[in-house]
C-alpha positions as a Python dict, from the first residue, in 0.01 Angstrom:
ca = {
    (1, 'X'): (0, 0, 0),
    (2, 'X'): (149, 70, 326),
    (3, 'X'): (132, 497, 355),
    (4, 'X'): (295, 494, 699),
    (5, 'X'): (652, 463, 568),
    (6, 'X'): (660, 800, 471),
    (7, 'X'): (454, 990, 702),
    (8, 'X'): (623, 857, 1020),
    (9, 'X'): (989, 954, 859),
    (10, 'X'): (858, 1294, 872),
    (11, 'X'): (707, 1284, 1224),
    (12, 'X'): (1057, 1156, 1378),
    (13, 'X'): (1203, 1450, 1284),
    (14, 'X'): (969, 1710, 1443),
    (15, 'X'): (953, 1823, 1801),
    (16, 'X'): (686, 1632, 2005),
    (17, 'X'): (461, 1896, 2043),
    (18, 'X'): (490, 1981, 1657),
    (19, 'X'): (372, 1608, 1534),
    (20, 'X'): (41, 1630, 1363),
    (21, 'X'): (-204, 1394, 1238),
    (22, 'X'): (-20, 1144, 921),
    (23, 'X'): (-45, 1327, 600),
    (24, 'X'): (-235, 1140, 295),
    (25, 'X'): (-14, 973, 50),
    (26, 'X'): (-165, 925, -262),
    (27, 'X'): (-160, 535, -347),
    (28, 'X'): (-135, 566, -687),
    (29, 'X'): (207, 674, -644),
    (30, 'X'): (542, 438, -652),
    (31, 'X'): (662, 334, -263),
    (32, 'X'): (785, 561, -77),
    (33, 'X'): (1155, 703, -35),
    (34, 'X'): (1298, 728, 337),
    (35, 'X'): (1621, 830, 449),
    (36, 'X'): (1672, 860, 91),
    (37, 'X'): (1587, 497, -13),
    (38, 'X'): (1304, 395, -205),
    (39, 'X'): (1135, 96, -84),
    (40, 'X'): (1104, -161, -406),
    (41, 'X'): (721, -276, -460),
    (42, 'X'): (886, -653, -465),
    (43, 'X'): (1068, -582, -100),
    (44, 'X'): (731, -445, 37),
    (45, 'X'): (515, -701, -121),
    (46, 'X'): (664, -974, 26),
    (47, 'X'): (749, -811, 333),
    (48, 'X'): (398, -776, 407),
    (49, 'X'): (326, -1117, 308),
    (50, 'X'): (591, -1241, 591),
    (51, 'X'): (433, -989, 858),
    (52, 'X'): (75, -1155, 792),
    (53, 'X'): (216, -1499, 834),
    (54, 'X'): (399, -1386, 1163),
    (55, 'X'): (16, -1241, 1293),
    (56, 'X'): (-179, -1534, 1164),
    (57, 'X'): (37, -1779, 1343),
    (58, 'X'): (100, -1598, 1592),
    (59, 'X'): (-30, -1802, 1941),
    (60, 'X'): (-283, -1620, 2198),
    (61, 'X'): (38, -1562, 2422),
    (62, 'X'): (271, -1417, 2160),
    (63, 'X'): (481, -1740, 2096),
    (64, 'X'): (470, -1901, 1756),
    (65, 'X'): (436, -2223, 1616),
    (66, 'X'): (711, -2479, 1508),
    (67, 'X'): (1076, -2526, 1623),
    (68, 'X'): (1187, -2286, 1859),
    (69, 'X'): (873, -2090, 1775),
    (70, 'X'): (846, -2066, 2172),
    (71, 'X'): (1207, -1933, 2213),
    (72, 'X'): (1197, -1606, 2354),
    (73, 'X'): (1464, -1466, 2175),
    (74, 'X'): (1219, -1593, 1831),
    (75, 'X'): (973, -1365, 1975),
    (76, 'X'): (1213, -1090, 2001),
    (77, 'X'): (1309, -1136, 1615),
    (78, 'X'): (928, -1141, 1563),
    (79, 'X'): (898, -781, 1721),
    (80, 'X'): (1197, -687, 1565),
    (81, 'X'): (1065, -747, 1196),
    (82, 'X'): (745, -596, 1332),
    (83, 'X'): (893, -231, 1452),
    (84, 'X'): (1138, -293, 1151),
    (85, 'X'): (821, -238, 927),
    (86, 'X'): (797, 156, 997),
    (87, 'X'): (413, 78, 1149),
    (88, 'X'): (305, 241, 1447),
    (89, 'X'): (340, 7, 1711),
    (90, 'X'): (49, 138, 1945),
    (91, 'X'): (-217, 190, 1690),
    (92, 'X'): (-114, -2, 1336),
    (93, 'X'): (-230, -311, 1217),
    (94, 'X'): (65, -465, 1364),
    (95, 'X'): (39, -348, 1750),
    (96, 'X'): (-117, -621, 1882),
    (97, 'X'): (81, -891, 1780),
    (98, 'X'): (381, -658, 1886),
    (99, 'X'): (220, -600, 2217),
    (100, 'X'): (231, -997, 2254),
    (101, 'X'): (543, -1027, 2177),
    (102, 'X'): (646, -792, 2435),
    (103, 'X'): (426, -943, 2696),
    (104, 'X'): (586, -1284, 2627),
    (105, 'X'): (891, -1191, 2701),
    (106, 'X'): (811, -1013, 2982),
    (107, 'X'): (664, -1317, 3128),
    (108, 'X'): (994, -1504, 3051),
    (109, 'X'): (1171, -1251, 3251),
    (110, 'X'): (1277, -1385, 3567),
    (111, 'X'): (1342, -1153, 3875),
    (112, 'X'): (1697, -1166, 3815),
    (113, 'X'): (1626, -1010, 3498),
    (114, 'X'): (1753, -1327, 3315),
    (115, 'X'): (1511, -1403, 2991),
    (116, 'X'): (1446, -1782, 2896),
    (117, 'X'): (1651, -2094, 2925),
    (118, 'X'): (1981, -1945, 2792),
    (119, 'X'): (2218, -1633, 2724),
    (120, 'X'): (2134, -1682, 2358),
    (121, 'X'): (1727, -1615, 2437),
    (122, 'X'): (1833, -1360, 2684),
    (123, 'X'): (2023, -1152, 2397),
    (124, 'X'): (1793, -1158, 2113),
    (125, 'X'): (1482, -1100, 2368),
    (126, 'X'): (1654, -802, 2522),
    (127, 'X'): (1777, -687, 2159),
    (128, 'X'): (1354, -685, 2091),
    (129, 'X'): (1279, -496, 2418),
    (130, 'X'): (1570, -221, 2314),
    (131, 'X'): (1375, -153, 1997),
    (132, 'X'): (1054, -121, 2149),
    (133, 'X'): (1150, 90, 2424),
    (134, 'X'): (1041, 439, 2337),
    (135, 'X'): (871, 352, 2053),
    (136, 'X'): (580, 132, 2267),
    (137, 'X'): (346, 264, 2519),
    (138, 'X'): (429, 28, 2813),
    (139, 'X'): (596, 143, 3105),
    (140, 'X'): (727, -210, 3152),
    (141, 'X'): (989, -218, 2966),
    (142, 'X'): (1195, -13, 3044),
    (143, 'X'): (1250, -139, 3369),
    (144, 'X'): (1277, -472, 3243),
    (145, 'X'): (1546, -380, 2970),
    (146, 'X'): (1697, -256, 3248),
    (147, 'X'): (1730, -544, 3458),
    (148, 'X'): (1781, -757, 3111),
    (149, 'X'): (2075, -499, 3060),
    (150, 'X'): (2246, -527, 3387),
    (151, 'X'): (2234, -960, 3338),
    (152, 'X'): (2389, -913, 3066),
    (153, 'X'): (2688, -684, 3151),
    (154, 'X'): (2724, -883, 3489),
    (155, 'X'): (2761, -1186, 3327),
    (156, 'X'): (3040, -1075, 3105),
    (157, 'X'): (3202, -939, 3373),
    (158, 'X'): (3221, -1269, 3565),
    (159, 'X'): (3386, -1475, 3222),
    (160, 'X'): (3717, -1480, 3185),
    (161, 'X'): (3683, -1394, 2847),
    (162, 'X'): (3474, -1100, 2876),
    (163, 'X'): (3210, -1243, 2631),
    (164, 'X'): (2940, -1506, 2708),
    (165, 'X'): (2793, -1867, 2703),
    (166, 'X'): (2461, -2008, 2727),
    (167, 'X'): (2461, -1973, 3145),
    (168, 'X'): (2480, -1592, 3271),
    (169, 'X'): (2737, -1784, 3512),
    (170, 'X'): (2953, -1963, 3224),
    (171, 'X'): (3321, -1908, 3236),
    (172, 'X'): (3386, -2028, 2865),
    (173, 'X'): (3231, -1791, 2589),
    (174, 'X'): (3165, -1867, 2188),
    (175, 'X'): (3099, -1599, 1933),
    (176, 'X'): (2724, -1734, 1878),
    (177, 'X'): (2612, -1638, 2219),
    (178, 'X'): (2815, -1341, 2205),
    (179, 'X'): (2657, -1225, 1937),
    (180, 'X'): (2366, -1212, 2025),
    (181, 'X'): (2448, -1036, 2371),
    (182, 'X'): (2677, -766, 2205),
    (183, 'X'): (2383, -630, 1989),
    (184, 'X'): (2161, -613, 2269),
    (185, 'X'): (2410, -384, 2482),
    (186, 'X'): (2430, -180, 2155),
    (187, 'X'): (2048, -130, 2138),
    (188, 'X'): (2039, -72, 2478),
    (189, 'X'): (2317, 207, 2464),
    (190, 'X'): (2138, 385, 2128),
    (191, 'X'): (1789, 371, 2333),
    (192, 'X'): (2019, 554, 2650),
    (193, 'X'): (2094, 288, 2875),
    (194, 'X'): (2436, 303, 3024),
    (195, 'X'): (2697, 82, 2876),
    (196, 'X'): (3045, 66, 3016),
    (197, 'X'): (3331, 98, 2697),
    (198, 'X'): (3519, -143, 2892),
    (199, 'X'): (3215, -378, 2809),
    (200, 'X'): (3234, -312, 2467),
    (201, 'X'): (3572, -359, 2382),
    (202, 'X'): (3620, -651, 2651),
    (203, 'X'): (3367, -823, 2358),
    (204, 'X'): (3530, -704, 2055),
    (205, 'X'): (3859, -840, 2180),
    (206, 'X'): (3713, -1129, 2219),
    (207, 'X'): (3591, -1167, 1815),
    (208, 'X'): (3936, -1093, 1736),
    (209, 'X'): (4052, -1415, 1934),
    (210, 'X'): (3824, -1523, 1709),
    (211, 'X'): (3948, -1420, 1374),
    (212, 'X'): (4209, -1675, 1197),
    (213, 'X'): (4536, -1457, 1096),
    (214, 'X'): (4535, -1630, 776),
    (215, 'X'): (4200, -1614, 598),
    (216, 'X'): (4052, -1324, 817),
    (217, 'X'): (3726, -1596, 897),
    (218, 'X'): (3606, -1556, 1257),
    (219, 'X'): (3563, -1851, 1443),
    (220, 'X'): (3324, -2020, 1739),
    (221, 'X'): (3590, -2030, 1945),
    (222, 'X'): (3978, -1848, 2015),
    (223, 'X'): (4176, -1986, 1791),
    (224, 'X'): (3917, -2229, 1624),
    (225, 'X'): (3942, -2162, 1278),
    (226, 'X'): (3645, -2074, 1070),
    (227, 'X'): (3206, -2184, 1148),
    (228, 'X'): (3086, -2196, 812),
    (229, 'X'): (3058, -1804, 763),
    (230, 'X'): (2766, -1699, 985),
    (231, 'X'): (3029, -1654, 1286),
    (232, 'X'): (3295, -1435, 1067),
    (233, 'X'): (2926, -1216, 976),
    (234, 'X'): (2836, -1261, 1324),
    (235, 'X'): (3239, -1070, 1470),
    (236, 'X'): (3165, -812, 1112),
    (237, 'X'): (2834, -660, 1228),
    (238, 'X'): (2998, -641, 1594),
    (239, 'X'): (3262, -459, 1496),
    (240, 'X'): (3021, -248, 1255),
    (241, 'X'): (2748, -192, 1516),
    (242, 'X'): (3044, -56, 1765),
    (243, 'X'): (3140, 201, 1446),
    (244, 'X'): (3479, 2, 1457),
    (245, 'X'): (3514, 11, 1035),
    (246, 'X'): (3830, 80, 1055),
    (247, 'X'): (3966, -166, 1273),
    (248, 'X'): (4156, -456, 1139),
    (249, 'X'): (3961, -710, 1231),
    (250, 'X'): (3683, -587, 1088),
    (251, 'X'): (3863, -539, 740),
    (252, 'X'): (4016, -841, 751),
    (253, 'X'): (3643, -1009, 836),
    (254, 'X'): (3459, -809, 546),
    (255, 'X'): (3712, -903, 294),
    (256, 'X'): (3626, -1244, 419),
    (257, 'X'): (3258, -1221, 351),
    (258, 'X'): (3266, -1080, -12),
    (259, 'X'): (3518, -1349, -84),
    (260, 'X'): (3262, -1626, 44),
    (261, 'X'): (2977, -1410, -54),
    (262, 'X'): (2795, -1625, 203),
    (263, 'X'): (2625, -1880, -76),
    (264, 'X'): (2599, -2206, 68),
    (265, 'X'): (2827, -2097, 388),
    (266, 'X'): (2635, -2182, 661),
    (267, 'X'): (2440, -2501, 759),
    (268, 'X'): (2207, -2214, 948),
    (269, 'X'): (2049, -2035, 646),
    (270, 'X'): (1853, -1729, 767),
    (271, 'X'): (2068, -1671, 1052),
    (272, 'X'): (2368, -1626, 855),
    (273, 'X'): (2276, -1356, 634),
    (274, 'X'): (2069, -1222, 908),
    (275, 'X'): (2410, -1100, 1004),
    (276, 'X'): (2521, -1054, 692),
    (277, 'X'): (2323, -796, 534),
    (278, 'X'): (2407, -521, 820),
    (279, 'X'): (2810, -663, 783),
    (280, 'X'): (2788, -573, 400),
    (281, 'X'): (2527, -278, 463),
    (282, 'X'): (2760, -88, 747),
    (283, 'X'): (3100, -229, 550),
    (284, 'X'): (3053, -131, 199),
    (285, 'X'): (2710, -11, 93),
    (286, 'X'): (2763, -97, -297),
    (287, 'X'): (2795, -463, -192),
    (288, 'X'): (2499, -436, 26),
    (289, 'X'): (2313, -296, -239),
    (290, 'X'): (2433, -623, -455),
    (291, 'X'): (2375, -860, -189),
    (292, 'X'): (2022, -729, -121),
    (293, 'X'): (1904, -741, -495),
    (294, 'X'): (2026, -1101, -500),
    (295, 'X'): (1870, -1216, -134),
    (296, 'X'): (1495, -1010, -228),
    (297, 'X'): (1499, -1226, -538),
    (298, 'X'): (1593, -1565, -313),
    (299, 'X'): (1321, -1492, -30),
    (300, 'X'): (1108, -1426, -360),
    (301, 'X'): (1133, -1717, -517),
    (302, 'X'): (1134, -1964, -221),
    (303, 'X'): (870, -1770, -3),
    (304, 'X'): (586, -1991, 83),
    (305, 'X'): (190, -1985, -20),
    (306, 'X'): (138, -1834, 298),
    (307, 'X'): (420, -1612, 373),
    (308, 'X'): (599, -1808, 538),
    (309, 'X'): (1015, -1905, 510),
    (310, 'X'): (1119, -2263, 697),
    (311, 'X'): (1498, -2384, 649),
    (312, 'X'): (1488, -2621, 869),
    (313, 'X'): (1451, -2342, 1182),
    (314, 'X'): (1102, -2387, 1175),
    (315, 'X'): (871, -2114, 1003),
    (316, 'X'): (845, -1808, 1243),
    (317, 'X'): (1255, -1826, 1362),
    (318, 'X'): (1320, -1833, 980),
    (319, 'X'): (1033, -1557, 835),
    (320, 'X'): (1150, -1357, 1119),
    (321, 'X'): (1524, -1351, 1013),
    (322, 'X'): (1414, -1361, 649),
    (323, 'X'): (1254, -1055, 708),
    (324, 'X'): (1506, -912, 880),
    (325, 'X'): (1761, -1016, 648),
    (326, 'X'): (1607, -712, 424),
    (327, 'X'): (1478, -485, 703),
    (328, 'X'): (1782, -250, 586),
    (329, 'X'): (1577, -126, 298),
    (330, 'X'): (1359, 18, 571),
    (331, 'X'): (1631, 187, 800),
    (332, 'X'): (1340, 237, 1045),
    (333, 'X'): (1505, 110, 1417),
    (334, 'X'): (1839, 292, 1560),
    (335, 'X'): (2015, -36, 1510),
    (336, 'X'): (2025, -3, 1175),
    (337, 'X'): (2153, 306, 1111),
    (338, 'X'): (2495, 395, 940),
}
């Protein structure tokens, strides 16, 4: 049983020079309870099972194996599920393999700051170095978030739509890429970077281009129509993550979801309700709670021998986002907080 949960709840809430050694937790005893949720024995057991996967196949320089296993911005959902597991990232059983997932996409870092081959890498790879920063020994990353940061809010500024594309230089933008870009300015604002408001709600105007005035379903595109439901979950958890609940287009977006209740919505499973859960989670917590019951017993029951999830994403892209699909019951990174 994993006894860290609880002790490093505790030790986030004391004054540096006030943290002691982790207490004992007896093991007998049921998982532990943090932030006032208790950890099922079901989510933990196969959570683990996914985090030995990601470590076991896990290459010598932090990429993994299969389709887009070599993706930066896979390697930043890696970490991501990683730090999302409430282990010490210096000295658990999991700091190595998050130490090579940092220095991976450190190496894909260019001098511009740019990460990888596309915008989409660049945001999910930042996204990873946000969480870490802080909560990793390394002093290089938080120059490089910085520089990752700085891509990222130049390049909006540049598009004409104030959103993004797969080239820092594009001037057309979907709500994919943009995505994936938004939550990394987020992370980067909770970990105290500076992000411009005019950034933020440059992007959220852009998601409600997005959203079709007649079914409330957020679109690829302005004025597109509906993308098979990860893109309306994609424009929720933007509007969520900016604490924007009350705005229409958030409403209207929600109401969307729980209509669709994202089964069989998206020819990208994983990704979808990777977005999904924190959309329901920040929305309405009673659905989340229904949601998550139903998706533990899914990644249950179609979990592999060896941990491992593959939808046709290739194994460590989809037992990342699997595992991140039900990192909420955790509610150990800033990102996920309500």
């Amino acid at each position: 049983m994993n006894i860290r949960i609880l002790s490093l709840a505790i030790l986030s809430t004391l004054p540096l020079a006030a943290q002691s050694p982790p207490p004992t937790v007896d093991a007998a005893k049921d998982y532990q309870v943090y932030r006032g949720t208790q950890v099922s024995p079901e989510v933990e057991r196969i959570y683990e099972k996914g985090l030995r996967y990601l470590v076991r196949s896990q290459s010598d320089d932090g990429s993994f194996a299969g389709q887009y296993g070599t993706e930066p911005g896979v390697v930043g959902f890696a970490l991501m599920a990683l730090l999302s597991h409430g282990e010490d990232p210096n000295y658990g059983p999991y700091a190595k393999a998050a130490k090579k997932c940092v220095d991976y996409i450190l190496k894909n870092q260019g001098e511009n700051g740019y990460i990888g081959s596309s915008m989409y890498n660049h945001g999910f790879a930042t996204l990873g170095l946000a969480e870490a920063y802080g909560a990793m020994h390394d002093e290089k990353i938080g120059p490089a978030l910085k520089k990752a940061v700085e891509l990222i809010l130049s390049s909006q500024d540049k598009n004409k739509f104030s959103a993004w594309r797969y080239s820092p230089d594009a001037s057309d933008a979907d709500s994919t890429v943009s995505g994936a870009c938004f939550v990394a300015l987020i992370a980067a604002r909770n970990a105290g970077l500076k992000v411009p408001e005019k950034n933020i709600e440059g992007a959220l105007k852009f998601f409600t281009d997005c959203q079709s005035p007649t079914d409330g379903s957020i679109g690829y595109v302005p004025r597109s129509g509906s993308h098979g439901g990860s893109t309306t979950a994609i424009g929720a958890a933007a509007f969520a993550y900016a604490r924007k609940k009350d705005d229409p287009t958030f409403v209207k977006a929600l109401k969307k979801m729980k209509a669709d209740d994202t089964d069989g919505a998206s020819s990208y499973p994983f990704y979808l309700e990777y977005y999904a859960a924190q959309g329901f989670f920040q929305g309405d917590f009673k659905k989340w709670e229904e949601w998550n019951e139903k998706r533990v017993k899914q990644l249950t029951e179609s979990q592999n021998e060896d941990g491992s999830w593959d939808a046709g994403l290739g194994p460590g892209t989809c037992t990342a986002l699997g595992l991140l699909s039900i990192a909420l019951n955790y509610r150990y990174l800033p990102i996920y907080e309500r």
